[in-house]
MIDO-261677 format. One record per atom (N, C-alpha, C): residue number from 0; atom name; z, y negated, x negated. Coordinates in steps of 0.05 Angstrom, whole numbers. Atoms other than C-alpha are relative to their C-alpha. Last residue first. Layout:
BEGIN
[NUM; CA; [Z; Y; X]]
...
This chain:
BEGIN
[119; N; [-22; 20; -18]]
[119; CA; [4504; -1687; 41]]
[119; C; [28; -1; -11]]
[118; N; [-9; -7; -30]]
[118; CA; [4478; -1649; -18]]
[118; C; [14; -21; 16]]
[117; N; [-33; 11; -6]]
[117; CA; [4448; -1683; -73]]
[117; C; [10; 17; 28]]
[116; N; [-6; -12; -30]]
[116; CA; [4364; -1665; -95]]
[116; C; [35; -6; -4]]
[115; N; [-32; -1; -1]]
[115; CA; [4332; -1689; -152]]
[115; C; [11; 4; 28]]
[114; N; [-15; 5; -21]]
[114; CA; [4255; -1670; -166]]
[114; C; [29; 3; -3]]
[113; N; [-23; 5; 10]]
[113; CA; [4201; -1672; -219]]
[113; C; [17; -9; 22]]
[112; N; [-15; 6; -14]]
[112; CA; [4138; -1634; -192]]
[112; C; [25; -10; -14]]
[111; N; [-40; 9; 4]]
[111; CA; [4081; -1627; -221]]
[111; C; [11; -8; 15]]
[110; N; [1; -14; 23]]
[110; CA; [4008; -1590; -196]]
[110; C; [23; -4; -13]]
[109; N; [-20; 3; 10]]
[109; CA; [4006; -1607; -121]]
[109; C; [2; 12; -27]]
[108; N; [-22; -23; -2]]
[108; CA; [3928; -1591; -107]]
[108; C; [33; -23; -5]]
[107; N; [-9; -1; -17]]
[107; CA; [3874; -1641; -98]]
[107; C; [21; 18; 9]]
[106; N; [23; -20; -20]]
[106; CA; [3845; -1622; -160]]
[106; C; [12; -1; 22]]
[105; N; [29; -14; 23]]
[105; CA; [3905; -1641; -203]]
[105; C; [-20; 9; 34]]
[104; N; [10; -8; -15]]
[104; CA; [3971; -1684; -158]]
[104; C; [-23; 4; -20]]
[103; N; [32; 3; 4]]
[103; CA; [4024; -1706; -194]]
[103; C; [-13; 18; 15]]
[102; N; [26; -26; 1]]
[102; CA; [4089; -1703; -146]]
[102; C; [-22; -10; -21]]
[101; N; [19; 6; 5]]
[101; CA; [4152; -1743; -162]]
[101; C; [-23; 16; -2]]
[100; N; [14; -15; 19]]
[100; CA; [4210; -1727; -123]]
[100; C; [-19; -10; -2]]
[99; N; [20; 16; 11]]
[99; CA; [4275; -1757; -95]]
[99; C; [-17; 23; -9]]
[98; N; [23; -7; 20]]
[98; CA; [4310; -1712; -46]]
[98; C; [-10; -24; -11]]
[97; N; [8; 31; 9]]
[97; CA; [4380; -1719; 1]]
[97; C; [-23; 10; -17]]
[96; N; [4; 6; 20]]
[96; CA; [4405; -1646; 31]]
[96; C; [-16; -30; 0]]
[95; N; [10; -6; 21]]
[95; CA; [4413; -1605; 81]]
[95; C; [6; -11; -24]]
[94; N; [11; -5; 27]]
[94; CA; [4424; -1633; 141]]
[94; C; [10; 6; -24]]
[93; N; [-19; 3; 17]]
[93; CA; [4439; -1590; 203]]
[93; C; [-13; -24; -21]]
[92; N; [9; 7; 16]]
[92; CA; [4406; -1595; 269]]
[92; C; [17; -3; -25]]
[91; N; [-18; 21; 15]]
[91; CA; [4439; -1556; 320]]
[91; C; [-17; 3; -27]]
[90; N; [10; 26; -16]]
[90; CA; [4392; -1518; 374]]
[90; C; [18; -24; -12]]
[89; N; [22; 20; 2]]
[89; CA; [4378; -1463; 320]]
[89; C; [2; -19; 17]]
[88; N; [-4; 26; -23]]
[88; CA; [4446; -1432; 310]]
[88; C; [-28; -20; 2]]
[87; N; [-29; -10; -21]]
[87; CA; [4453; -1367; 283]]
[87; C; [2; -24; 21]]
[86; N; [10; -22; -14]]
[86; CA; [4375; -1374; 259]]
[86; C; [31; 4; 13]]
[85; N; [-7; -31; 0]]
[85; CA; [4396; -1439; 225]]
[85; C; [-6; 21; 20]]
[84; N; [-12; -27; -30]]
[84; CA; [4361; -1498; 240]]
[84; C; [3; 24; -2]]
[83; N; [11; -18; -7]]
[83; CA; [4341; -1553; 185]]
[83; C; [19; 10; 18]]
[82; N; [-20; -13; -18]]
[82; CA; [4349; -1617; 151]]
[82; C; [-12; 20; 11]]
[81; N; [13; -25; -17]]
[81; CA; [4313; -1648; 96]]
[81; C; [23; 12; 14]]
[80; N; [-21; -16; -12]]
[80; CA; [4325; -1722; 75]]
[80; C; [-8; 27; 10]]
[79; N; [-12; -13; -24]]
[79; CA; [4269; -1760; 36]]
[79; C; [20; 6; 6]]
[78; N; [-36; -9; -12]]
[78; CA; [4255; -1799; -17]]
[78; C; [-3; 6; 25]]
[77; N; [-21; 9; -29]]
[77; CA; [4185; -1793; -43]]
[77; C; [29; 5; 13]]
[76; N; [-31; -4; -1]]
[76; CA; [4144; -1809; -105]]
[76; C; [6; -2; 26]]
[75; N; [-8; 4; -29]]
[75; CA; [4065; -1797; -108]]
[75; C; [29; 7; -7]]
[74; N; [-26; 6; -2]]
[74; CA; [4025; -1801; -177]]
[74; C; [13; 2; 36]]
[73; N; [3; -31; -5]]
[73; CA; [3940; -1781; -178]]
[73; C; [36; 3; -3]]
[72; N; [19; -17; 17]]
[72; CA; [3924; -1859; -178]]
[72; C; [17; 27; 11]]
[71; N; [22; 14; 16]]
[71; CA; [3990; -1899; -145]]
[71; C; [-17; 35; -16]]
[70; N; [22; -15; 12]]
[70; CA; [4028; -1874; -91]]
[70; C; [-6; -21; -27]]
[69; N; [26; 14; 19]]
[69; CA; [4089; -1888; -65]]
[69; C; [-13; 13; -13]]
[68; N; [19; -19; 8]]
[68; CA; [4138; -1853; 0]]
[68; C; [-22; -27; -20]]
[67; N; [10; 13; 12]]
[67; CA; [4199; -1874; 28]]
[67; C; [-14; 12; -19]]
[66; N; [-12; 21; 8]]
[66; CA; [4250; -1855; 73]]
[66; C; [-24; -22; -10]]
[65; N; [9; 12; 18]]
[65; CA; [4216; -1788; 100]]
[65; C; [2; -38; 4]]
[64; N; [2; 21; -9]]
[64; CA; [4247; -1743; 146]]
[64; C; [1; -22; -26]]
[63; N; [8; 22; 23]]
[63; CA; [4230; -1675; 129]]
[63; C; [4; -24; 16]]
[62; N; [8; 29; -10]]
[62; CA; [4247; -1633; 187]]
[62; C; [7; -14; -23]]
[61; N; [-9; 21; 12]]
[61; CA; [4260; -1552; 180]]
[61; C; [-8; -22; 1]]
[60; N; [22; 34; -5]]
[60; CA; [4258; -1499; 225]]
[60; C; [10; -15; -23]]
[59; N; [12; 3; -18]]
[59; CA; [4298; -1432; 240]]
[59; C; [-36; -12; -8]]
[58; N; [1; 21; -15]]
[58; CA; [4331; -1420; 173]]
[58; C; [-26; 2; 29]]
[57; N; [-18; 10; -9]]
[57; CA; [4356; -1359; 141]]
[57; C; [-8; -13; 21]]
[56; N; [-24; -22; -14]]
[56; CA; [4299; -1317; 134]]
[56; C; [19; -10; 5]]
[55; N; [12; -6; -27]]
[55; CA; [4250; -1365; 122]]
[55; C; [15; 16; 9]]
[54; N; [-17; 18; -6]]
[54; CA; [4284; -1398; 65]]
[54; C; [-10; 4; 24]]
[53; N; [-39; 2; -1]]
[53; CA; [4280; -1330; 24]]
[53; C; [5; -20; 25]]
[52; N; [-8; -28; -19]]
[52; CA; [4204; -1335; 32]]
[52; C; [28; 3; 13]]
[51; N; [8; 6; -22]]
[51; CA; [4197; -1411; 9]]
[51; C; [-1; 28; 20]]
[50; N; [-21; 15; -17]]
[50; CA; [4238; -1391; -46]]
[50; C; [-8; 1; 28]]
[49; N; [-18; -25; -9]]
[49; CA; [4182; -1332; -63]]
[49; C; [33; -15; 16]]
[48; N; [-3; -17; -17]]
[48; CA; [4133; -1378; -63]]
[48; C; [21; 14; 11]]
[47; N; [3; 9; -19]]
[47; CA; [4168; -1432; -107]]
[47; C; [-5; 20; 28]]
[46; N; [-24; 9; -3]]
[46; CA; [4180; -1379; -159]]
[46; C; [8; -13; 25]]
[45; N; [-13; -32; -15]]
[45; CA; [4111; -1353; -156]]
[45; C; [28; -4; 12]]
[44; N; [23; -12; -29]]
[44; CA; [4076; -1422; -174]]
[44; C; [21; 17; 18]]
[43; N; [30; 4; 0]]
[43; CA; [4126; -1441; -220]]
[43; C; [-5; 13; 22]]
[42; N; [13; -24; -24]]
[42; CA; [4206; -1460; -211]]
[42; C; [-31; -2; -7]]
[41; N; [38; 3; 2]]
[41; CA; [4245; -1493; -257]]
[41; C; [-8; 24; 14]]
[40; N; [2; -23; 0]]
[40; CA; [4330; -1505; -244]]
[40; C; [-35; -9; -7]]
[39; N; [23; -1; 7]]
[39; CA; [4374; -1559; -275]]
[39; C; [-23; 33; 8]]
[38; N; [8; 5; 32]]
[38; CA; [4444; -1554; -252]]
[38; C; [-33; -7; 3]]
[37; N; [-18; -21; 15]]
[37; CA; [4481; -1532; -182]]
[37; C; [-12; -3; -35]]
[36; N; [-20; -1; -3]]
[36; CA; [4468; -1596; -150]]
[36; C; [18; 18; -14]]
[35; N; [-12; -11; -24]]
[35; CA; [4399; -1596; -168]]
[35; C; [39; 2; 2]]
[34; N; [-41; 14; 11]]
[34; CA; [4362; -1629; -220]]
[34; C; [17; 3; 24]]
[33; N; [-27; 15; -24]]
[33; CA; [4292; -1599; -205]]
[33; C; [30; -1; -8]]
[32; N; [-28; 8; 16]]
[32; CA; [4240; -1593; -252]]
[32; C; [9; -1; 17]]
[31; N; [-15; 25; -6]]
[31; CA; [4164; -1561; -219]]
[31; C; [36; -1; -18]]
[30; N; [-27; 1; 8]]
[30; CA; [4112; -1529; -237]]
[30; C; [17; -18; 6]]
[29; N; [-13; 13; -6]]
[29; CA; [4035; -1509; -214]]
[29; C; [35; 7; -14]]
[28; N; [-20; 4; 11]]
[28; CA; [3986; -1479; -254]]
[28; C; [23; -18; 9]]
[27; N; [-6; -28; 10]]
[27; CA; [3952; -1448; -193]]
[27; C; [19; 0; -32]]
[26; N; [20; -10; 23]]
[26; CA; [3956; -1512; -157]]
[26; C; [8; 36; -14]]
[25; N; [-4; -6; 28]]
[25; CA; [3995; -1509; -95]]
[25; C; [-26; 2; -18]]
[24; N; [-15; 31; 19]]
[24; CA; [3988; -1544; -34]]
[24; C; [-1; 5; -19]]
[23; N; [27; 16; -12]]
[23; CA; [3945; -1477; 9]]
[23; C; [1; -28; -18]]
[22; N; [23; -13; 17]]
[22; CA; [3999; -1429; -21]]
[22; C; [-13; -14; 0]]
[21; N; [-12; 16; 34]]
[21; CA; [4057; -1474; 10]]
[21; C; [-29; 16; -18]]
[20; N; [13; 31; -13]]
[20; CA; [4015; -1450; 87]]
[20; C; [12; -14; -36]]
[19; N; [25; 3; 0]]
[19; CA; [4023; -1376; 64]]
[19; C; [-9; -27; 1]]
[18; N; [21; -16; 28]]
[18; CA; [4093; -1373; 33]]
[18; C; [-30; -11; 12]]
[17; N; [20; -17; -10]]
[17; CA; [4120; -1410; 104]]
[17; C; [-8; 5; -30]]
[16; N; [-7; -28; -10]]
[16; CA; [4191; -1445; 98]]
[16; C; [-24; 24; 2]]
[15; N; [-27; -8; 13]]
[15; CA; [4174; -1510; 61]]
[15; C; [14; 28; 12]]
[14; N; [9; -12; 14]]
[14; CA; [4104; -1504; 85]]
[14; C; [23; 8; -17]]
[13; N; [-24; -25; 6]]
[13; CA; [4115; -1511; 153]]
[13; C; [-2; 12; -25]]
[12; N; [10; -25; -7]]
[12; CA; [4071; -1581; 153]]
[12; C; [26; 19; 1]]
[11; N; [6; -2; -25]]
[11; CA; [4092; -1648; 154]]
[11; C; [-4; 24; 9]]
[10; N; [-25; -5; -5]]
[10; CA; [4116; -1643; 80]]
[10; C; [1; -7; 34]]
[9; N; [-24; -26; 19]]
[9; CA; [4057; -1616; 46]]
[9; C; [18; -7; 31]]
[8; N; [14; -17; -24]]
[8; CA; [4008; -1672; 101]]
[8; C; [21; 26; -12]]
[7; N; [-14; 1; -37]]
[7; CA; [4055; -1730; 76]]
[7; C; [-12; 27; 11]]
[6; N; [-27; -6; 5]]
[6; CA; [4039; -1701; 0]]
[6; C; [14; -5; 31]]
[5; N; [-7; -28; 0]]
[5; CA; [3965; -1692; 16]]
[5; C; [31; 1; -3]]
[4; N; [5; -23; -31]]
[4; CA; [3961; -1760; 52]]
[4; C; [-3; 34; -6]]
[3; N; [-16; 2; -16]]
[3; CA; [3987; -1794; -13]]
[3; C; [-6; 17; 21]]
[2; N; [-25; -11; 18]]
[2; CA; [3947; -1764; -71]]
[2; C; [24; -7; 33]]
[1; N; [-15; 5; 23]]
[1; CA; [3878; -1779; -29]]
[1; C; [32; 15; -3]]
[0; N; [-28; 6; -5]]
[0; CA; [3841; -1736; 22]]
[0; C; [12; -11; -26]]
């Protein structure tokens, strides 16, 4: 599997809400930057997990819908949109949020992450 079809297969999957299935993407030194609405946050390995726990308890579901996606060598940038389905309300699609991010990819894992995110 190259750099691209693991980052479409990350964000196809339930991995943004599931600890076990985000385990399977991750390198073990994994990290990421994110420039987030509320400031600059970093998250490693554990960090990430444990989001991806938290975002299971609120939300239903979530749907990546992907703008635009490049590769080159062990590099992958993609704009997306993510929306999701609250557990008070799961048959209304909310979104979320706007994303750029640049994945490197080690050993077929996700190993960096530099990401910006905007709210609707």
């Amino acid at each position: 599997m190259n750099a691209k079809e693991l980052v479409l297969d990350f964000y196809n999957s339930d991995a943004l809400y599931n600890k076990n299935t985000m385990e399977v993407f991750l390198h073990p030194d994994f990290s990421l930057e994110w420039n987030s609405s509320k400031g600059l946050i970093r998250k490693d390995r554990e960090g990430l997990l444990q989001l991806a726990e938290e975002l299971k308890v609120g939300y239903e579901a979530f749907v990546v819908q992907i703008h635009q996606i490049l590769a080159e060598d062990n590099l992958v940038s993609v704009h997306y949109t993510h929306f999701g389905t609250t557990i008070e309300n799961p048959v209304q699609i909310n979104r979320l949020a706007y994303f750029f991010v640049i994945w490197e990819i080690k050993d077929g894992k996700l190993f960096r992450g530099y990401q910006m995110s905007q709210l609707p």
